[in-house]
C-alpha positions in Angstrom: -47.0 52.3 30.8 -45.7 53.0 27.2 -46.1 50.0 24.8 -42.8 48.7 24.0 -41.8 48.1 20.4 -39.3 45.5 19.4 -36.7 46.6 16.3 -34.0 45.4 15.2 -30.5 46.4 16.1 -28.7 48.8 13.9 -25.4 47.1 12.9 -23.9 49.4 11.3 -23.7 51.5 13.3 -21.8 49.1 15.6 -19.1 49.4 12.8 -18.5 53.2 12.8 -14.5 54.1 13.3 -14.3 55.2 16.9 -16.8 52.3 18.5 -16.1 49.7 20.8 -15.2 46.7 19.5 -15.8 44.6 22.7 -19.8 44.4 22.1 -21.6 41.5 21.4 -23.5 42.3 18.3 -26.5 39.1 18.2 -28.6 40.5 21.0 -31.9 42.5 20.7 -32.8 46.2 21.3 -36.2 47.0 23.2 -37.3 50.8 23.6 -40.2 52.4 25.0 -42.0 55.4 23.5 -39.7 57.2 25.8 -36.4 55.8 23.2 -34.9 54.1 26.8 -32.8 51.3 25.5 -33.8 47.6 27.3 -32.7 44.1 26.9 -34.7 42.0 25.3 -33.9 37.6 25.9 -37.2 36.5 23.6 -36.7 34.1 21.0 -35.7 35.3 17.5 -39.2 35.4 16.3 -38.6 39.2 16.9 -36.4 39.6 13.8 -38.4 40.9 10.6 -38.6 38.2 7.9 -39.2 38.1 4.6 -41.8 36.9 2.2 -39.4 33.8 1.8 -38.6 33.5 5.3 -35.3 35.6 4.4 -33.7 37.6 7.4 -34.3 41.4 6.0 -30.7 42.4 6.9 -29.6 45.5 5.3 -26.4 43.8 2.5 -23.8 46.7 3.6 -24.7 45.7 7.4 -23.8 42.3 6.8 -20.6 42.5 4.6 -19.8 44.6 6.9 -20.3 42.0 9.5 -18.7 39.1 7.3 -15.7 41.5 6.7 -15.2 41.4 10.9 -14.7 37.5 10.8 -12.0 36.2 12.9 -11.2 33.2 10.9 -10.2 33.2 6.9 -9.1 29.6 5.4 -9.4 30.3 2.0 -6.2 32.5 1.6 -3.8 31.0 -1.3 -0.2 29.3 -0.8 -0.8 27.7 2.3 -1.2 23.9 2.9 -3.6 21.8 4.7 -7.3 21.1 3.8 -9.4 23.5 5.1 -12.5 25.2 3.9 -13.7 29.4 3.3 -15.9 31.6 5.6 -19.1 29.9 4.1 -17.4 26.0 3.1 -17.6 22.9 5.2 -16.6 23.4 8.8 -16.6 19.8 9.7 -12.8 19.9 9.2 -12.1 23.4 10.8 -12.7 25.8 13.2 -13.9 28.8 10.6 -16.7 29.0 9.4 -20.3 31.1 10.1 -20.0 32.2 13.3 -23.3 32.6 14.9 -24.9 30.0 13.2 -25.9 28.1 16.3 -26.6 29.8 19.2 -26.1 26.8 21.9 -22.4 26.8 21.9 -20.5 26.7 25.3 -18.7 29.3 26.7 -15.2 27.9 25.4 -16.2 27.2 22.1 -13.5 29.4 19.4 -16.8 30.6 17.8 -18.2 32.7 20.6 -16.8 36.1 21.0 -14.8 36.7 24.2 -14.2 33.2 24.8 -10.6 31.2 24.9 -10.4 29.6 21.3 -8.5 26.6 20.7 -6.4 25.5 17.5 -7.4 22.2 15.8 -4.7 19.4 16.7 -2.5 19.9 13.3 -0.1 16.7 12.3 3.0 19.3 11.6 2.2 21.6 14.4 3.3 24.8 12.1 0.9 27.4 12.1 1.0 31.0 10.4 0.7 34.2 11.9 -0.7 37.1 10.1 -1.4 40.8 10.6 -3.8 42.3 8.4 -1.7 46.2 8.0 1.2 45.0 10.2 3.4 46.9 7.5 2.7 50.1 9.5 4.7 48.9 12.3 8.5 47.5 12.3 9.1 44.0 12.8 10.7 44.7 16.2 7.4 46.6 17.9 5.3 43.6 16.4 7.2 41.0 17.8 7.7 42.8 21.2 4.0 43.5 21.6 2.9 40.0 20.7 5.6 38.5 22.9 4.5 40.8 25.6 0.5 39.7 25.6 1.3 36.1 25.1 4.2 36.0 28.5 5.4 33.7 29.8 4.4 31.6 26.4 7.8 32.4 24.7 7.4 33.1 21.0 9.9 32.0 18.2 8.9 33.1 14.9 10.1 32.1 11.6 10.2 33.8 8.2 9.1 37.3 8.7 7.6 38.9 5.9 5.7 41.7 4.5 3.8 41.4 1.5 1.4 44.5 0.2 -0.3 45.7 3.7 0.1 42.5 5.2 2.7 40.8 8.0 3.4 37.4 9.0 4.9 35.0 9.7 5.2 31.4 11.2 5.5 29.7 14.6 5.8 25.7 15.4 4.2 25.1 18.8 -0.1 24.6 19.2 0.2 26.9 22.7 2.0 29.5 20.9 -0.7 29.3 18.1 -3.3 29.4 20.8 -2.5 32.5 22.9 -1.5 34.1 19.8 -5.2 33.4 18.4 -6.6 34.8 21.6 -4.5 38.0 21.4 -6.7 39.1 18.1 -8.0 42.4 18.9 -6.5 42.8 22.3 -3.4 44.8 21.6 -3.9 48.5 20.9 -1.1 49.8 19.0 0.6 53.4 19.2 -1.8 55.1 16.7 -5.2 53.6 19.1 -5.3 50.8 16.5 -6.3 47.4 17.9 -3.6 44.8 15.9 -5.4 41.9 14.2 -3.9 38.9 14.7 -5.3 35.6 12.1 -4.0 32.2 13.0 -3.6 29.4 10.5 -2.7 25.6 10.3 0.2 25.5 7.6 3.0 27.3 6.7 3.1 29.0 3.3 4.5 27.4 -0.3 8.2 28.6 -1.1 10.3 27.6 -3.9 13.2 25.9 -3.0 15.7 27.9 -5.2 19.8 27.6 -5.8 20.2 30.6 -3.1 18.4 28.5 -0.4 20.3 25.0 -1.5 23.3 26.9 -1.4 22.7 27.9 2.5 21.3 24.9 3.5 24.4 22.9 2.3 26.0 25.5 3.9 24.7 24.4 7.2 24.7 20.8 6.9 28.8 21.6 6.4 29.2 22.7 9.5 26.7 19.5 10.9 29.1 17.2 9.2 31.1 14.5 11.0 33.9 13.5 8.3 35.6 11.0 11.3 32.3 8.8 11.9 30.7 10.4 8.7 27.7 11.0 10.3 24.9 14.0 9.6 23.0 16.1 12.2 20.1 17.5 11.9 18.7 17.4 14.4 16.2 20.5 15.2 17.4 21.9 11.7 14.7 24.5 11.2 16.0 25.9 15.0 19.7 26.7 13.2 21.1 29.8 14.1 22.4 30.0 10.3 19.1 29.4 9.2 16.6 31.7 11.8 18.7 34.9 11.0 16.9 35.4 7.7 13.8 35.1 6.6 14.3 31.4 5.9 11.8 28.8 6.9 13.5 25.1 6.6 11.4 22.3 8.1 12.8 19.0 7.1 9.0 17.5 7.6 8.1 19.4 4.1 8.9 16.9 1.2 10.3 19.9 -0.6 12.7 20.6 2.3 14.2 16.9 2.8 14.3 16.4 -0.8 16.8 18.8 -1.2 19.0 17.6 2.1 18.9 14.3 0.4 19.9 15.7 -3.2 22.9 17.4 -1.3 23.6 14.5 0.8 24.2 12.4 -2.5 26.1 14.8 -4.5 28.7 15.2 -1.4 28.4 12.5 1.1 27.1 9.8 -0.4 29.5 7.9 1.9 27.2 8.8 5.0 26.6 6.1 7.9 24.8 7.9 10.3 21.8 10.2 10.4 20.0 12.2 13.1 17.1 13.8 12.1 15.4 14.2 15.2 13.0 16.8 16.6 12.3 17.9 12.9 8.7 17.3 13.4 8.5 14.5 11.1 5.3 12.8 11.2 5.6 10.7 8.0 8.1 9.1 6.5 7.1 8.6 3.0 9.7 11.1 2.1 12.5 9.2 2.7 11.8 6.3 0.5 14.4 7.1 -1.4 17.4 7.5 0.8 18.9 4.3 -0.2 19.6 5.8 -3.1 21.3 8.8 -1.4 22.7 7.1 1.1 23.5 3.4 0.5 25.9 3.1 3.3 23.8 4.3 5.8 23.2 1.8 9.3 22.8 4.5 12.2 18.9 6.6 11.9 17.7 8.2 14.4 14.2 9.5 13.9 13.2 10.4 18.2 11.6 13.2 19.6 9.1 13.6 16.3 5.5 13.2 15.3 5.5 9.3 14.3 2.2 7.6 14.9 2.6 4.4 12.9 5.3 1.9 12.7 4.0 0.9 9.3 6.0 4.4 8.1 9.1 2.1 8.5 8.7 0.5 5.2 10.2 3.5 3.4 13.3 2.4 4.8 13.5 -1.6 4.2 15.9 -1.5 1.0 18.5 0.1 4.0 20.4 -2.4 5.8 19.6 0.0 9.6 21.3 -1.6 12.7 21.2 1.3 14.8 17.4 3.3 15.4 16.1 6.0 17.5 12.5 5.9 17.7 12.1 7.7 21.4 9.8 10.3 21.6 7.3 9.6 19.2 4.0 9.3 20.0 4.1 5.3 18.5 6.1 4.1 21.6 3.5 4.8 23.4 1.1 2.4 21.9 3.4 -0.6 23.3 3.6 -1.6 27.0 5.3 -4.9 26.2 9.1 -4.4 25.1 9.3 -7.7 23.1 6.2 -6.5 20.9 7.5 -3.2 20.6 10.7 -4.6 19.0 9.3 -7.6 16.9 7.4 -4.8 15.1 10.2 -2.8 14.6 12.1 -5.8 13.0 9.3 -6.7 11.1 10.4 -4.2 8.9 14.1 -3.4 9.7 15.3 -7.3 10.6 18.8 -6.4 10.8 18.0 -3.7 13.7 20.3 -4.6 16.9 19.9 -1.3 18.6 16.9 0.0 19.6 16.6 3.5 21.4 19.8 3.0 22.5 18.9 -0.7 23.9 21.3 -3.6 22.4 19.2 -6.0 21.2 19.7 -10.1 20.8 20.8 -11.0 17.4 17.8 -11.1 14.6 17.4 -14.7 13.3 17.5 -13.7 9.2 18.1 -16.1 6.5 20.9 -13.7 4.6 23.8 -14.6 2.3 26.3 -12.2 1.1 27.2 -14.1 -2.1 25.3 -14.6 -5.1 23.6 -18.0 -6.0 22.3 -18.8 -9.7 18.6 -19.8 -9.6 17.9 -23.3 -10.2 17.1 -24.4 -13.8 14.1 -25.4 -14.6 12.9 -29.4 -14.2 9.9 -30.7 -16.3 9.6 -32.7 -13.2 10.0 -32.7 -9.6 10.8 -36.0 -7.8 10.7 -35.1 -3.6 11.6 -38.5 -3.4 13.3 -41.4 -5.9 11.8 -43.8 -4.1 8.6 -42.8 -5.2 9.4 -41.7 -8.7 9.0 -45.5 -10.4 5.3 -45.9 -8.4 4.5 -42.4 -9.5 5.3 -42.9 -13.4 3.6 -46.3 -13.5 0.2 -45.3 -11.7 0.0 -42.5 -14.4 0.7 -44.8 -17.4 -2.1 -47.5 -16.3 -4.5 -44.1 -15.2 -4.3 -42.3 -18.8 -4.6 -44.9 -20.6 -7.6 -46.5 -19.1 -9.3 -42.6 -18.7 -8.7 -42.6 -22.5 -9.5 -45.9 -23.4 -13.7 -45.1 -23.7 -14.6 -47.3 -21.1 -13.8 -45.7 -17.3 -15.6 -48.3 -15.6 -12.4 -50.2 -15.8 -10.7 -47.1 -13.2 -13.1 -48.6 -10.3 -10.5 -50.1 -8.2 -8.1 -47.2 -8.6 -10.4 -45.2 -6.2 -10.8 -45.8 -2.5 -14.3 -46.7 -1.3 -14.4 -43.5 0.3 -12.8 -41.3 -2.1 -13.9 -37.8 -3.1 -13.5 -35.8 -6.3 -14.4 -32.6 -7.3 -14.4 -30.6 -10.4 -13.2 -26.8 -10.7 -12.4 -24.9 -13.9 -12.0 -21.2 -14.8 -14.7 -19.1 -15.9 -16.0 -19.3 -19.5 -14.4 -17.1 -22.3 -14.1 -16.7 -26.0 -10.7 -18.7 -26.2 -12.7 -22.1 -25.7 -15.8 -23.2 -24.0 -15.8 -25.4 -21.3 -19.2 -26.9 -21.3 -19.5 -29.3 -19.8 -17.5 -28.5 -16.9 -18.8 -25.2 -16.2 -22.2 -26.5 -15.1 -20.4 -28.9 -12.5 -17.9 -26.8 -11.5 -17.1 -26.6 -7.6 -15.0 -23.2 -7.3 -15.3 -21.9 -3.9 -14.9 -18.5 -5.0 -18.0 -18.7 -7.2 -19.8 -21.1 -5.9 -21.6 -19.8 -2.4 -24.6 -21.8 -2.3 -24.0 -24.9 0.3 -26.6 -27.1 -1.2 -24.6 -27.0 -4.8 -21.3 -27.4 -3.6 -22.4 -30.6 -1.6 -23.6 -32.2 -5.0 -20.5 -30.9 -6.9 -18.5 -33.1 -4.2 -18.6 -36.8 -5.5 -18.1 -39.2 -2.9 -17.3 -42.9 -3.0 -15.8 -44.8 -6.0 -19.5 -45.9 -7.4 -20.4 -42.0 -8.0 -16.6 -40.9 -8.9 -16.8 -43.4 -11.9 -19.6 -42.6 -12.2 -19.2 -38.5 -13.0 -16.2 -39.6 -14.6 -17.8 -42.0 -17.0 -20.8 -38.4 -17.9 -17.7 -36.1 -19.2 -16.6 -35.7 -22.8 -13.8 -38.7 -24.4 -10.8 -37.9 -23.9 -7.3 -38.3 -25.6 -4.0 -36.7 -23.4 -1.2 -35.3 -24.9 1.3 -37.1 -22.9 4.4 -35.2 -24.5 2.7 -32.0 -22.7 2.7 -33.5 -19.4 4.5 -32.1 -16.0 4.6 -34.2 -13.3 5.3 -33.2 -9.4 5.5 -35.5 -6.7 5.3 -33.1 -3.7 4.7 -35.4 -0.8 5.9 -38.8 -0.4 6.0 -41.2 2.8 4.9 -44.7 3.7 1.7 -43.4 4.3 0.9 -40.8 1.5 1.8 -39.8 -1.4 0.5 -36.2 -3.7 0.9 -36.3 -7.0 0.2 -33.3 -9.5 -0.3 -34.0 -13.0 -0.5 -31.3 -15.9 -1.6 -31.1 -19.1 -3.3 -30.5 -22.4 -6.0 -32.8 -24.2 -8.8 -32.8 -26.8 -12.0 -34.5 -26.9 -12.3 -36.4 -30.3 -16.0 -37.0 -30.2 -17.0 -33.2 -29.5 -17.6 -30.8 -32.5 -15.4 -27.9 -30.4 -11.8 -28.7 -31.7 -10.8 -26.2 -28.5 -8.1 -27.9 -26.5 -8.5 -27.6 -23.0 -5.4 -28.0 -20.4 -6.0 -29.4 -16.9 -4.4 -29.6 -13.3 -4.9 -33.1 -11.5 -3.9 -33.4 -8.0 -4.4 -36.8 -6.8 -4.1 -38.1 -3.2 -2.5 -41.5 -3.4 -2.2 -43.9 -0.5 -0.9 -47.9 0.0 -3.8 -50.3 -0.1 -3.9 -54.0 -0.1 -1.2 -54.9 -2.7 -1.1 -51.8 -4.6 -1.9 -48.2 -4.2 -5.4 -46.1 -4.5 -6.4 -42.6 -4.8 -8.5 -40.8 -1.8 -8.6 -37.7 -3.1 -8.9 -35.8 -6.6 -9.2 -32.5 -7.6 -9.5 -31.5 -11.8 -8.7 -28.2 -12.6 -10.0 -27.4 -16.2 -9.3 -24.5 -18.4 -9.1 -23.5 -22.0 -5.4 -23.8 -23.6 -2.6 -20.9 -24.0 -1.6 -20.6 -27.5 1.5 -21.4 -26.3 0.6 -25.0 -25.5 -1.6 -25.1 -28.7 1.0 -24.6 -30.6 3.4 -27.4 -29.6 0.2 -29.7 -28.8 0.0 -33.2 -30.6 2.6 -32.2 -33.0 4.1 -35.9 -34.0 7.2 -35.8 -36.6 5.4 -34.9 -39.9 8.7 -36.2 -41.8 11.4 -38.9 -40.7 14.9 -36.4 -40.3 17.4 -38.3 -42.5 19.4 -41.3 -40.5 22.6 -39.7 -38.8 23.9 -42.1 -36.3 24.9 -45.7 -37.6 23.1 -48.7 -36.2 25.2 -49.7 -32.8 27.2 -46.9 -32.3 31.3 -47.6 -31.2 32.0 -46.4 -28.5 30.2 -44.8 -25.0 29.8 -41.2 -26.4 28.7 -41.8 -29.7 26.0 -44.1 -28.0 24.9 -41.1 -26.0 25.1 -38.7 -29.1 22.4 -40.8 -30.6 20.1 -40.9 -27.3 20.4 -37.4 -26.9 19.3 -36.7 -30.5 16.7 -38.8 -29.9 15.3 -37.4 -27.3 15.5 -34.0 -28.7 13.5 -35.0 -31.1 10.7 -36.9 -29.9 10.8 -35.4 -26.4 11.0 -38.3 -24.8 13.5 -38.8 -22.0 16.8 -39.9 -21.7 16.3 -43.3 -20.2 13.2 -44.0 -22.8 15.1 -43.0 -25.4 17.6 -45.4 -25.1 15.2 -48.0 -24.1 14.0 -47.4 -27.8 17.1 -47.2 -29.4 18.2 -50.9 -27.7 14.6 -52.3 -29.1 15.3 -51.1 -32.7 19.0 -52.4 -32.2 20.5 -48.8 -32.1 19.1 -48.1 -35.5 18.4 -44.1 -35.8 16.3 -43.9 -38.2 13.8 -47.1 -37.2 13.6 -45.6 -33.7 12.8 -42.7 -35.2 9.6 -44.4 -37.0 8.4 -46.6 -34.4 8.1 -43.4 -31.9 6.0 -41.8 -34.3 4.0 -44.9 -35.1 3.0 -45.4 -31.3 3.0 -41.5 -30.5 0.2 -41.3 -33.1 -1.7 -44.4 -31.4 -1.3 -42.7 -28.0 0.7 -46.0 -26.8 3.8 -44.2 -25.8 3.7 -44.0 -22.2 3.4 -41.2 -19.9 6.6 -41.4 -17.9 8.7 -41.6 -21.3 8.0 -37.7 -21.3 8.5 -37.2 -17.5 12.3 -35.4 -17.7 
């Protein structure tokens, strides 16, 4: 028996003209002395490899073999990420086409087998033949249409550039048997067509001759009774298929130009269908409040939607009427109520819902315009509370600044709790010592330190209060909120600016108090405290501990005639010292309506820090 040598197969010669084409080109050739061709199934071993472990393919061969691929995704113009013959083929279906040899029989890499399209979010894809401009338009069409019956094909923007045809078609199954027909259609002159199938459609300019006919269109689409625009299936016009014209409204190009036309000539427009337009976002119509102000009637069904969160683009648009039918979002919700509590989560005003009346939104909506509040230095939830409020603070400040703290014990609760937080250190002031006992949760993870930052029980609060830096409050800088109030409980918030006169840093800091306040025996005592510390703005620098530095000349006369020049003078007064109304004329009574003495016995008790906090509560 002759001794049979394995060689490798001659590929080019499986490219001569005149060949099949229908051979599979990765199996081996084993022949006898006697040159009788057998098949060989042994392992690849038999292949001759090179001092690097290189295949030793003859280069021409395997261009040659390259040049034969059936997938090419790095043409130019066309949209859609998708790699070259040798680029990643994680996210396509190109790519080197016998590099692993275990794939199934249905895989779009193994010859002969059905190939399947990748699951594209437009659903365009482009058709091109590689020297379709031997053939007319007509013979191209009718051949492809015959392979791929009963699959009806509908193409769109025919075109012929250099040696090259194509064109595009909108439906996967289309795509697919057209993919399959590559090679599988001999022409007139024995030439097998080539048919390359793409995700994507290719770039176009949208030009003054292409607005011109799609206005044109949307004319004719125009209701001028219920002003209302349809578009629906626009790409499938008539006007528009006859040439070689390729409108999808799901390009951002495409829709916004309809939107540009829509508010040059109907801005008036109520109603718009854009349905079956393959829409799968809707990011492009975050502006069509602006086009369309008026408009209450969308309907968006029978399109590619996958997320309700795409309604956002529309909330500056007052919708009442939607169509969202048909998309494949409606079929994430089996309960009806969810379905529509999402859909007013965006659109509240919605009352129509695929057609469906709904019950009336519950919104909080007023047609006329109301001026914003003015500003208070203060707010009071409750007067009741407003005189127990102003008096704790006085008696609080002025025993935190007096140097001894002890004398704060019974303000605290037996089983109160403090805590200390302030903002990180910076150039604008340091905060030592209150960085070191600071309790932010945010920065703070480790359990152990936040349960010592946490003072509990009026002994350790006075304590920890009694360690920090003197103190001396600028009560004209001080805000104060009463945000809770009842019989049982009462929150008061207290901010500020102070220094610390003994410390060598002249930095002012600014706080946030927040005190917890309830009744207790005859009086009232605080549960709960939170400091907030934090270096000063120059803003509240600049107005900081700024006592008149020269006594204005006297304007009113003592005991003023009459009720408005009495509250001429108080309002001076308080303009000028900062001091409220009602403490201003408390001072003007004690000086015996005497201007200019008021004036100095502010500033004389200002500057001692006797002046007590509620003067400055407005």
């Amino acid at each position: 028996m002759p001794k049979r040598v394995k060689a490798i197969r001659n590929w080019e010669s499986d490219f001569v003209p005149g060949r099949e084409q229908h051979k599979h080109y990765y199996e081996h050739d084993d022949r006898g002395a006697a040159n009788t061709r057998r098949v060989s199934f042994k392992p690849s071993s038999s292949r001759v490899v090179g001092k690097k472990g290189r295949r030793d393919w003859d280069k021409a061969a395997v261009l040659a073999r390259l040049a034969d691929d059936d997938v090419d995704m790095g043409l130019p113009g066309f949209s859609g990420k998708f790699a070259g013959r040798f680029g990643d083929v994680r996210g396509g279906w190109s790519g080197r086409r016998n590099h692993n040899h275990n794939r199934g029989r249905n895989s779009p890499m193994l010859p002969g087998g059905p190939r399947k399209v990748p699951n594209f979010p437009s659903h365009w894809y482009k058709v091109r033949i590689p020297y379709g401009h031997k053939y007319p338009k007509d013979y191209i069409m009718k051949a492809l249409q015959s392979y791929i019956s009963p699959q009806p094909l509908i193409p769109y923007a025919f075109r012929v550039m250099g040696s090259e045809a194509s064109f595009c078609v909108d439906d996967p199954k289309t795509a697919e048997e057209l993919m399959n027909a590559d090679r599988k259609i001999t022409a007139t002159d024995g030439y097998k067509l080539l048919v390359k199938v793409h995700p994507g459609f290719p770039y176009f300019e949208v030009s003054d001759a292409l607005k011109a006919r799609v206005k044109e269109v949307m004319g004719k689409r125009y209701n001028v009774v219920t002003k209302a625009l349809d578009l629906t299936n626009f790409h499938n016009d008539d006007d528009l298929k006859s040439g070689e014209l390729l409108v999808p409204l799901s390009r951002p190009n495409v829709m916004a130009l309809v939107l540009e036309i829509v508010a040059e000539n109907i801005p008036e427009l109520a109603a718009l269908d854009l349905g079956g337009n393959r829409l799968h976002a809707l990011e492009s119509l975050a502006n069509l409040h602006k086009k369309a102000p008026r408009l209450t009637v969308l309907h968006l069904g029978r399109n590619r939607i996958r997320d309700l969160r795409g309604l956002v683009n529309l909330k500056n648009l007052d919708i009442e009427d939607l169509v969202l039918d048909g998309n494949p979002v409606c079929k994430k919700f089996s309960d009806q109520t969810l379905y529509v509590s999402e859909v007013r989560k965006w659109l509240p005003k919605v009352v129509k819902l695929d057609g469906v009346n709904l019950p009336p939104p519950i919104v909080f909506d007023t047609t006329e315009k109301t001026k914003k509040p003015p500003s208070r230095g203060a707010f009071m939830c409750a007067d009741a509370g407003s005189l127990v409020v102003k008096q704790f603070i006085e008696q609080y400040y002025q025993l935190y600044d007096g140097g001894n703290r002890q004398g704060l014990l019974d303000a605290y609760h037996d089983a109160a709790m403090f805590s200390l937080s302030c903002a990180t250190y910076n150039a604008s002031g340091r905060l030592m010592p209150y960085i070191t006992e600071s309790r932010n949760l945010l920065r703070v993870s480790d359990d152990g330190r936040r349960q010592k930052c946490l003072h509990v029980g009026r002994a350790g609060i006075i304590a920890f209060l009694g360690s920090l830096p003197r103190t001396q409050h600028d009560p004209v800088s001080f805000t104060v909120d009463l945000t809770v109030c009842s019989p049982q409980l009462m929150n008061v918030v207290v901010t500020g600016v102070f220094r610390e006169p003994d410390s060598k840093d002249s930095a002012l800091r600014a706080f946030a108090r927040t005190f917890v306040i309830v009744p207790f025996g005859t009086g009232y005592c605080i549960v709960n405290e939170q400091l907030f510390v934090t270096p000063a703005t120059p803003s509240q620098v600049k107005v900081a501990f700024q006592a008149p530095a020269s006594l204005p000349p006297a304007v009113p006369a003592p005991v003023p005639a009459g009720e408005a020049a009495a509250q001429q003078a108080v309002a001076a007064l308080s303009s000028q010292t900062g001091m409220n109304l009602l403490w201003s004329k408390k001072c003007l009574d004690e000086t015996n309506w005497d201007f200019q003495k008021a004036l100095e016995t502010f500033a004389v008790l200002h500057k001692q820090g006797t002046v007590p906090a509620e003067a400055f509560i407005k």
